[in-house]
C-alpha positions as CSV (number, residue, x, y, z in Angstrom):
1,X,-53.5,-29.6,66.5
2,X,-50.2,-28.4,68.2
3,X,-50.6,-26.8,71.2
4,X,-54.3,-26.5,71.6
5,X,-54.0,-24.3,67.7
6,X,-54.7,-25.6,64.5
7,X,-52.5,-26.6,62.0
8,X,-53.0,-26.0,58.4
9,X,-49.7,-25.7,56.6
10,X,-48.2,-24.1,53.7
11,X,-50.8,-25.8,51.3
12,X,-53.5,-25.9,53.6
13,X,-54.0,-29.3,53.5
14,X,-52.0,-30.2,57.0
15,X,-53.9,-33.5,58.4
16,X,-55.5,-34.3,55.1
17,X,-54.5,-38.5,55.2
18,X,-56.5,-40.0,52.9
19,X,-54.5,-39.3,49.9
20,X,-51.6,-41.2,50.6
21,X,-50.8,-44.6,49.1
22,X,-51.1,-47.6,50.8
23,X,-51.5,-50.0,48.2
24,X,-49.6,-49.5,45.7
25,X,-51.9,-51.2,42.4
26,X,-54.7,-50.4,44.3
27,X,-58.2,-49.0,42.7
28,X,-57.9,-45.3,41.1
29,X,-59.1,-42.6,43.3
30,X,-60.5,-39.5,42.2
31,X,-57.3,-37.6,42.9
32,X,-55.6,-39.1,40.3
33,X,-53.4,-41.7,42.4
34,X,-54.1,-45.6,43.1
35,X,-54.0,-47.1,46.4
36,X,-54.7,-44.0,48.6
37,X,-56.1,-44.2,51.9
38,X,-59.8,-43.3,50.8
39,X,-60.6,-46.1,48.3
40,X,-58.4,-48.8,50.7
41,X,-59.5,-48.3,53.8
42,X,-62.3,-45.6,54.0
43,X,-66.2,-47.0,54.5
44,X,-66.8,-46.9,50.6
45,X,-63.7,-48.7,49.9
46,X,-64.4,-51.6,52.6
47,X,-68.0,-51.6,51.0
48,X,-66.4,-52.0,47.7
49,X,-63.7,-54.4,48.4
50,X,-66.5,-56.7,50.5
51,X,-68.2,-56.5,47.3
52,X,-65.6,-57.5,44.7
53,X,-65.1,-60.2,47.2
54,X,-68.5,-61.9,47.8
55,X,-70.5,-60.3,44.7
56,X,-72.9,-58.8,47.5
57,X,-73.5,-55.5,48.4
58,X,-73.3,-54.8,52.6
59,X,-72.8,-51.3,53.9
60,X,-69.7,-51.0,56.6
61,X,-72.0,-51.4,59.5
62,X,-74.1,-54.4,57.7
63,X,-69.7,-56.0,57.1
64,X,-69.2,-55.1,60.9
65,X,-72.2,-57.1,61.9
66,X,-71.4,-59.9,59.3
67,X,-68.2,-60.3,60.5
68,X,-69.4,-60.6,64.5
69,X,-71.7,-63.5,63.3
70,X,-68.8,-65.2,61.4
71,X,-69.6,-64.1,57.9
72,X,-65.7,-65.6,56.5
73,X,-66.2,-62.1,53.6
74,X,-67.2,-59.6,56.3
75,X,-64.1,-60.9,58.8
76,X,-61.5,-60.5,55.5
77,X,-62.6,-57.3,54.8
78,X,-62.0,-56.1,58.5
79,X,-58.6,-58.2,58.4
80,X,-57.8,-55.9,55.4
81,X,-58.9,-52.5,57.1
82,X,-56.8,-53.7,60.0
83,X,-53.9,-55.1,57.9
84,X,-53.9,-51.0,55.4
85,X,-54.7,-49.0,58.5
86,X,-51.7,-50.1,60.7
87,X,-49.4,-49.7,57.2
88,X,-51.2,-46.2,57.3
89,X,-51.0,-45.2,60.9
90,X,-47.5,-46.2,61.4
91,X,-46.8,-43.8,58.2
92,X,-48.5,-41.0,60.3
93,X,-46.6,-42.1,63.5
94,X,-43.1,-42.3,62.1
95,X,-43.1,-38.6,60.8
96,X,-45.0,-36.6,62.9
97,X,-44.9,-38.8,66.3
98,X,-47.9,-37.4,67.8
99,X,-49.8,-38.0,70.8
100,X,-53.0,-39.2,69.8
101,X,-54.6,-40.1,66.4
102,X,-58.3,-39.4,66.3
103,X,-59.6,-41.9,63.7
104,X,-62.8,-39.5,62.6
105,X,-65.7,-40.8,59.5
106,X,-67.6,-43.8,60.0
107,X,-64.4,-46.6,60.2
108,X,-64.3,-44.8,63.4
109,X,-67.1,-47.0,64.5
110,X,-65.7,-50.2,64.0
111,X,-64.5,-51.3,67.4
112,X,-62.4,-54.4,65.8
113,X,-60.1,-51.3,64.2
114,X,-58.7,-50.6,67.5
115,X,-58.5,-54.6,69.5
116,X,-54.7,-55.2,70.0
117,X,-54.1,-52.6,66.7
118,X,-50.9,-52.0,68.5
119,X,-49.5,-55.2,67.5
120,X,-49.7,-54.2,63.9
121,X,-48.4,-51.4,63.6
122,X,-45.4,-52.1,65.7
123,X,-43.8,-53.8,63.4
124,X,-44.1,-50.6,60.6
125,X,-42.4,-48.2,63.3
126,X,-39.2,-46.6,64.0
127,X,-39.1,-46.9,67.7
128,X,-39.5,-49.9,69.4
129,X,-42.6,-49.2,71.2
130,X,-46.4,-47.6,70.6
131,X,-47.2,-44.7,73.0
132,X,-49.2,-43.0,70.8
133,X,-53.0,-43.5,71.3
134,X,-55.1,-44.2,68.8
135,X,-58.9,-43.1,69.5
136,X,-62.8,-42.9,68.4
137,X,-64.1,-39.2,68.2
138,X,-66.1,-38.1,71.0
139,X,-68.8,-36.6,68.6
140,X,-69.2,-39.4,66.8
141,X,-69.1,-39.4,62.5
142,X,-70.2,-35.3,63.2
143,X,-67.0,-34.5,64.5
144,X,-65.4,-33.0,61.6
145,X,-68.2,-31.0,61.5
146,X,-68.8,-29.5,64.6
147,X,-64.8,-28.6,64.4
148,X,-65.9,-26.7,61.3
149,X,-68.6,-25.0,62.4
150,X,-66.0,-24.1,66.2
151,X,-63.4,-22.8,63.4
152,X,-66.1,-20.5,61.6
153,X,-67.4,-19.4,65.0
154,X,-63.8,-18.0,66.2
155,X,-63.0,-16.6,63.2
């Protein structure tokens, strides 16, 4: 959003972040690429990752929990989430600078994304400071949705 309007760009894809790459011999995603932001860092790719790791299948929230109890699989797979996401974000920061950074789907959730996450990505950025905020959606895993269904309504 600029300016209270949406923007959608000359391919209509403005916003879409989860096909860039992060890692660069990471796992193939479905667009073709390796390493993008959707199998790194998105809940099926944490769930996959904890997996390859520990030969045991969690779902994020069951890794989220893990990790709080000490679980040493669950707390590297948040590391890594924290580690990819501040590579990301900083990507996001240094090109378009913007204000705030809604972080939507259900990585949203987990709280240990955002505890001191300026730290890391202050070293990826141009400028020598963080103003930008980096927040949970108000509506929860829905909000994508609901913006959606508000975009169909004014239309």
């Amino acid at each position: 959003m600029i300016d209270g309007k949406c923007l959608y760009g000359c391919h209509g894809i403005a916003g879409e972040w989860g096909h860039n790459v992060i890692e660069s011999q990471g796992t193939d995603c479905y667009c073709g690429k390796q390493g993008c932001v959707e199998t790194v860092i998105s809940g099926k790719g944490l769930e996959r990752y904890y997996r390859e790791i520990s030969d045991q299948d969690l779902s994020l929230p069951e890794i989220v929990a893990a990790a709080k109890s000490g679980n040493e699989y669950a707390q590297k797979t948040i590391e890594r989430l924290r580690h990819y996401f501040s590579l990301a974000v900083a990507k996001i920061i240094n090109v378009i600078d913007p204000e705030v950074i809604v972080i939507g789907g259900g990585v949203g959730n987990v709280d240990a994304l955002y505890d001191n996450i300026d730290q890391l990505i202050l070293p990826h950025l141009f400028n020598p400071e963080l103003n930008t905020l980096i927040v949970k959606p108000e509506l929860g895993d829905s909000a994508g949705v609901f913006g959606a269904a508000a975009l169909v309504k004014h239309l």
